[in-house]
N, C-alpha and C positions, 0 to 999 in steps of 0.2 A: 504494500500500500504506500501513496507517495507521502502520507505522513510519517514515515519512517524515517525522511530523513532528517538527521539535528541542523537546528540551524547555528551556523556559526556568529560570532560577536568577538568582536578585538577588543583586548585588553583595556584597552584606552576609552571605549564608548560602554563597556561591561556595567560597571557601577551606575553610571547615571540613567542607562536603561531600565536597569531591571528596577533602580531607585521606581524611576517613574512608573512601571510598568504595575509595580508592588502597591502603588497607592503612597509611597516614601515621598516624593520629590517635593522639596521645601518644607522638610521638618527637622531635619537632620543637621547638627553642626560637629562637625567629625573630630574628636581629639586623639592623641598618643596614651591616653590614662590607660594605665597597667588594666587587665581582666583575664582572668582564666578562662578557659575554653568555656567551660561550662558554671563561670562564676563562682568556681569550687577550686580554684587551682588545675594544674595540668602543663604540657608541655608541645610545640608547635611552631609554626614557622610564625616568622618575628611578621610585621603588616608588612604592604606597599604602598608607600604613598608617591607626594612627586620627589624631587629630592630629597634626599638622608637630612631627618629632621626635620623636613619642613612639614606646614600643619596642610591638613587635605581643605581645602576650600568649602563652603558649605552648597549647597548642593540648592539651587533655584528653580521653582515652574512657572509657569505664566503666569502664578500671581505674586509672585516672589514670596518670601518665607509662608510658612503655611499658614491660612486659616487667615491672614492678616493680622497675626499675635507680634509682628514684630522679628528680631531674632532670636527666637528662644531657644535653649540647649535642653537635648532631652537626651542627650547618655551619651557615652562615647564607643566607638569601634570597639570591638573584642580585641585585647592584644595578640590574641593568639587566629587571629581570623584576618587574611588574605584577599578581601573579596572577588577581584578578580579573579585568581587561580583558587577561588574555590572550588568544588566538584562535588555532587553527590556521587559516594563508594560504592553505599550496598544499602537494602532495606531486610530490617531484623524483625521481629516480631516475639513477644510474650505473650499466653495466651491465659487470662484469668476465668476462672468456671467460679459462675455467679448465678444468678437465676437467666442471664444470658450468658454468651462466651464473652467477655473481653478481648478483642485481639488490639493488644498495642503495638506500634506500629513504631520503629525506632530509623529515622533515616541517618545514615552517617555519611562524613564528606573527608576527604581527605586533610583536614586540619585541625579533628579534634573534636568542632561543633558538633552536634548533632540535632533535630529535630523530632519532637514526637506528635504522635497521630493517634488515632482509635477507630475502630469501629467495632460490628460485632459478627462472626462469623465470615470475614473479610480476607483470610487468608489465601484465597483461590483470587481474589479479583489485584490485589494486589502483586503475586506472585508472575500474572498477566502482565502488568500496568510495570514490572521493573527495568523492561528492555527500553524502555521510551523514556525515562527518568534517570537512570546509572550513567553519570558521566556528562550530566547536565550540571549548569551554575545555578544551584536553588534561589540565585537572587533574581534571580530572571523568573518569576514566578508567572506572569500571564501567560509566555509563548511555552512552558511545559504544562498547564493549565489546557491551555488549548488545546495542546498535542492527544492529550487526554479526552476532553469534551468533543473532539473528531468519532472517538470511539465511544462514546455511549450509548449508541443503538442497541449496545451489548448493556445489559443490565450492570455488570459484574464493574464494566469500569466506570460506572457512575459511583458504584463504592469507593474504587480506588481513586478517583477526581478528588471526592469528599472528603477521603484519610487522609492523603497526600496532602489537600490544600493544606489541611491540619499540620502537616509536620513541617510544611514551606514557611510559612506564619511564624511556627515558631524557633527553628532553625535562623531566619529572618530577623527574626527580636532581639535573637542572641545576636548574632553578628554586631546590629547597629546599636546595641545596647536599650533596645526600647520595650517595652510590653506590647504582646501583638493588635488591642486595642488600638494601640496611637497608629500602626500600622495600616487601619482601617477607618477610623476616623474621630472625631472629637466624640469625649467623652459624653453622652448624657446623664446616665447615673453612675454613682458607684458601688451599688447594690442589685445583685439579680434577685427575682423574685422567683421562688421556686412554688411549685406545682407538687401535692403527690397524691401516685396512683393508690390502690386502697386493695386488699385480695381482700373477693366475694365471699357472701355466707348466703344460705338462703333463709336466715331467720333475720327479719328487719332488725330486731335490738340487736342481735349482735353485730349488723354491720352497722350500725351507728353508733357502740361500742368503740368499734375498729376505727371510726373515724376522728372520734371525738377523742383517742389516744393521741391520732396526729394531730389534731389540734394543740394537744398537747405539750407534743415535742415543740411546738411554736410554730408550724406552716399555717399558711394564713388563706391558702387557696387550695381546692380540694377536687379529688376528681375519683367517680364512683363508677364501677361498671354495670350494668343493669342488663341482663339478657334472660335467653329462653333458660339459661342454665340454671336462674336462682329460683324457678316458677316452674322449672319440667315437671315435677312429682304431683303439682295440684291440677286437680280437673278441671277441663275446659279452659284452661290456662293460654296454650298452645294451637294451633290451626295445623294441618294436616303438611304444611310448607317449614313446621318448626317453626312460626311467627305468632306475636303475641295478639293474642283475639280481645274484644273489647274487654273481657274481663280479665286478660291478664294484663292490660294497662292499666285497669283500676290496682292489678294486686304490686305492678311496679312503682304505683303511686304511694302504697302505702311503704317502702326502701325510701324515696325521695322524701317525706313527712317524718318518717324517722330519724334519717338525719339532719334535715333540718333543724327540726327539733333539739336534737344532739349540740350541732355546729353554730346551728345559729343561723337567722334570715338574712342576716345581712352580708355572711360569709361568699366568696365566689365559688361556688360549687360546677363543675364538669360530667358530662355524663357519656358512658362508650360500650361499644360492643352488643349491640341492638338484634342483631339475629341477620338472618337474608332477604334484607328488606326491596324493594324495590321502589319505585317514585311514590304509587301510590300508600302501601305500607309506613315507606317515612314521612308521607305527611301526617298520615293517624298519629304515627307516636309522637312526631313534635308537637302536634296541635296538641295530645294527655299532656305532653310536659311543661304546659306554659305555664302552670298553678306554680311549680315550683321554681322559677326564673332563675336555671340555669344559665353559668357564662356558656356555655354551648354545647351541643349535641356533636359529637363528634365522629367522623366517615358515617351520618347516618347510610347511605346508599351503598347498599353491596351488591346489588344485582342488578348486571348493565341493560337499557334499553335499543342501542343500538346494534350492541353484539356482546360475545361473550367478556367479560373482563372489562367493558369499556368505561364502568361505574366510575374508579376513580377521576377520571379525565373527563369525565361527558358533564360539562359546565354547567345545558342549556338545561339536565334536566334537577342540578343543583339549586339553579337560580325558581325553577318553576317549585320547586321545595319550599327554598328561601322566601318565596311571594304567599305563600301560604301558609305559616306560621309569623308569630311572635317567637318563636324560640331561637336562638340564635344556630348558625352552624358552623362544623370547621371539619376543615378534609387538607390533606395535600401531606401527610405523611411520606408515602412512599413513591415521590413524583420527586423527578430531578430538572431544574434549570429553568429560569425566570422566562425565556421564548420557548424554550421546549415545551412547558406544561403550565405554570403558573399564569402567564400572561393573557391569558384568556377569563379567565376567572376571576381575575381583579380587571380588568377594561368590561367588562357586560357586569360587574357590581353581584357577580352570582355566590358569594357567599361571604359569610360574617364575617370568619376568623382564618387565617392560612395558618396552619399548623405545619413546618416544616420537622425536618428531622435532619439535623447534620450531616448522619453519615449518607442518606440518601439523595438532600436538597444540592447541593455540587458544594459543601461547606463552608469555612467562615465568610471568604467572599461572596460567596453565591446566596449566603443569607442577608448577607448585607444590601448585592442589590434589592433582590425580592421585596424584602421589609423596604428599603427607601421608596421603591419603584410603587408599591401599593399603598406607602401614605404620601405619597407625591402625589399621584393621578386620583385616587378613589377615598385615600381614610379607613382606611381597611387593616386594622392591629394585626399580630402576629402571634402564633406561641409556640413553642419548641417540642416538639416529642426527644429524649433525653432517655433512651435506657443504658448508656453506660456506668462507666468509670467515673472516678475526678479527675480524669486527664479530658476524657468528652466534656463533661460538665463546664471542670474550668474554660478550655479551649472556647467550648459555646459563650459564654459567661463573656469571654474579652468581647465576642460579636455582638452580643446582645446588649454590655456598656454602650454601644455607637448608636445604637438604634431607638428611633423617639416613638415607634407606635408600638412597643414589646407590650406584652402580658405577665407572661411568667412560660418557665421552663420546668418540664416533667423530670422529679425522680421516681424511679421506679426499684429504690432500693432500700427504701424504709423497713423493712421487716428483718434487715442484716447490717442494716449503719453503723452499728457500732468498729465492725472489721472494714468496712468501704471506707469509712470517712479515715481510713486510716493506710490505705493504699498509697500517699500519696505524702512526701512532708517538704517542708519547706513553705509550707501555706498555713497561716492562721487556722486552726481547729476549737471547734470543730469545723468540719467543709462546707457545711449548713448552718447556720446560726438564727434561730427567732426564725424560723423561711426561708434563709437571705441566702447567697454566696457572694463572697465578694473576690472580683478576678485581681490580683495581684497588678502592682505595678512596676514589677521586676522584668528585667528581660523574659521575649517570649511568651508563652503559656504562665511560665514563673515558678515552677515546683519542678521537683525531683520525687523519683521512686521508690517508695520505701520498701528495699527488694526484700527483706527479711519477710514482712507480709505479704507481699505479692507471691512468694513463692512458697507459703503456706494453702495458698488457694490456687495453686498451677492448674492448668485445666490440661496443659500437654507439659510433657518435661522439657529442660531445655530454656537457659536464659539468653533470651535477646540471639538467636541461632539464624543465619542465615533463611529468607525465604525463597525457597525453590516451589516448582511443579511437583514435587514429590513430595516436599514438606506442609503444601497446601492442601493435600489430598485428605476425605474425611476420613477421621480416624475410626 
């Protein structure tokens, strides 16, 4: 295929390219100040600048220093980081067994740097995506970005688009000494709001129980799943399609009434997992849901009207949803790229909420446009589906600082926190606090691996081991 071949870039146009290319150009004022590779100490080839000693120039775009702040300093070069002769080496991988896999994702460059990424059962798309990536200048982040987004016809490498962006970012950070935040754009908060998901019971007290614990723990936004699963065993419940008949809306109402009740009316409560509904089916159950004012119903539509599978993506019959309830809705999980799939659905105003997902949406960049792109043209908030790590977490976390129509961000690992929030150090703990995370303003992502517990929870043996064809294969 002709995107095979790399493109080349001279040392001398290297930097200010991919500066620009990165979302960098005019923020950056470059000093000689001592850094370890990885902020920790370590050993490497000494920079390049112009003349021995002389300071690098600070780096301008067409609007000169960024943002119009002025010249302000926001960290200096890694001393042990080259950029022009940088290079991505190799891509590693750990793989943590959680109620999903964790597969972390380790990019290393010939200086020491290195970049980390995630997703979750990513090993295969990755392993794919290393021939087009190894021996690339990860500071050139859009034209290996691209190289990638050519190939996602293939599912597998819109995974690795997503991880990758993830490790470019913060490989990225490190170099220029910044957090990957300032990389992408001015801050709006400094707090993410976190989201969590809830496991079902089919006795209402107990899942209002279940919920009103995470209340507890301090989340402040909550999300419940309601389906044929918690009402199978009662009669008349179910329709012969496994869809909930009017009387099992009445009996999901009384789940919704109970936690309320629990949480509180005035708390943001979410609700998912609805059964095989189709246009008509998701209107019934949004129109039951609107007593309980739900921040939104989530993928109601699973069964396509134009052909098989096409639900996710079919806008027109989203919007025809949306026109007929009061309840809000949010879909777009497992949809990759702001023209590929997104762009339709925010320009026709066809639904509430975009619920993206990191390792699927084409990652921190690609959440970045998304979110600006639909409170630019439409008004249309955002919220994260999040079932990783604290390395997803935070990574999301830096994108979601820049973004002014955010919601909140899904964990889906509250029932094992106390071992997860500890994956990862280097980072204020707990990783959650009151709701909140807050993304570091250290280079990069900004944490380190705390491999002691990560490899208490190994899901495959093997630390940070090369990824092959063979090592990506399921086990």
């Amino acid at each position: 295929m002709s995107y095979k071949q790399k493109p080349l870039i001279s040392r001398r146009t290297a930097l200010a390219r991919a500066a620009g290319a990165a979302g960098l150009g005019a923020i950056f004022k470059m000093t000689e100040a001592p850094a370890a590779a990885q902020n920790r100490g370590g050993a490497g080839p000494q920079p390049r600048g112009g003349a021995a000693g002389q300071a690098v120039r600070p780096l301008r775009g067409p609007g000169g220093m960024g943002g119009g702040r002025g010249n302000v300093h926001y960290g200096a070069i890694n001393k042990y980081s080259a950029p022009s002769d940088l290079r991505i080496t190799d891509l590693r991988a750990v793989s943590v067994a959680a109620n999903y896999e964790y597969d972390i994702i380790r990019m290393d460059t010939n200086q020491g740097v290195y970049g980390l990424g995630e997703g979750t059962g990513v090993l295969k798309a990755i392993a794919d995506a290393k021939e087009w990536v190894v021996g690339r200048n990860p500071l050139d982040i859009t034209a290996i970005l691209a190289t990638l987004r050519s190939s996602t016809a293939h599912i597998l490498m819109s995974d690795a688009h997503s991880v990758l962006d993830m490790c470019l970012h913060d490989l990225v950070g490190k170099v220029f000494g910044v957090p990957v935040w300032r990389l992408l754009g001015d801050k709006k908060r400094d707090r993410v709001r976190m989201y969590c998901d809830t496991t079902e019971s089919s006795d209402p007290k107990v899942y209002a129980a279940r919920m009103l614990d995470r209340k507890k723990l301090g989340f402040t936004f909550f999300k419940m799943d309601v389906g044929p699963g918690i009402i199978r065993n009662r009669p008349g419940a179910l329709n012969t399609r496994g869809v909930a008949t009017a009387k099992g809306l009445q009996m999901y109402g009384e789940f919704f009434q109970a936690v309320r009740d629990a949480i509180g009316w005035d708390q943001p409560l979410a609700s998912d997992h609805f059964g095989p509904l189709d246009v008509t089916d998701s209107i019934r159950h949004a129109r039951s849901f609107e007593p309980y004012e739900l921040a939104w119903a989530e993928d109601i539509l699973q069964v396509g009207t134009l052909g098989r599978g096409d639900s996710p993506r079919n806008w027109r019959a989203y919007k025809e949803i949306k026109e007929a309830t009061s309840t809000p809705l949010a879909m777009g999980e497992g949809l990759f790229g702001l023209e590929e799939s997104f762009k339709p659905f925010v320009d026709n105003r066809a639904i509430s909420v975009l619920h993206l997902d990191p390792q699927n949406c084409g990652g921190l960049r690609e959440i970045k446009r998304i979110a600006d792109y639909a409170d630019d043209t439409q008004g249309i908030p955002i919220a994260v589906h999040m079932l990783g790590s604290p390395v997803m977490a935070f990574a999301s976390a830096h994108a979601l600082a820049t973004i002014g129509n955010f919601l909140a961000m899904e964990c889906h690992a509250v029932d094992f926190i106390s071992w997860w929030t500890q994956l990862v150090a280097g980072v204020s703990q707990p990783v959650i606090a009151n709701g909140y995370i807050t993304p570091p303003d250290s280079p990069g992502i900004g944490l380190e691996l705390n491999e002691p517990v990560i490899k208490e929870h190994l899901r495959l043996p093997g630390w940070f081991e090369s990824i092959t064809e063979s090592s990506a294969a399921p086990q």
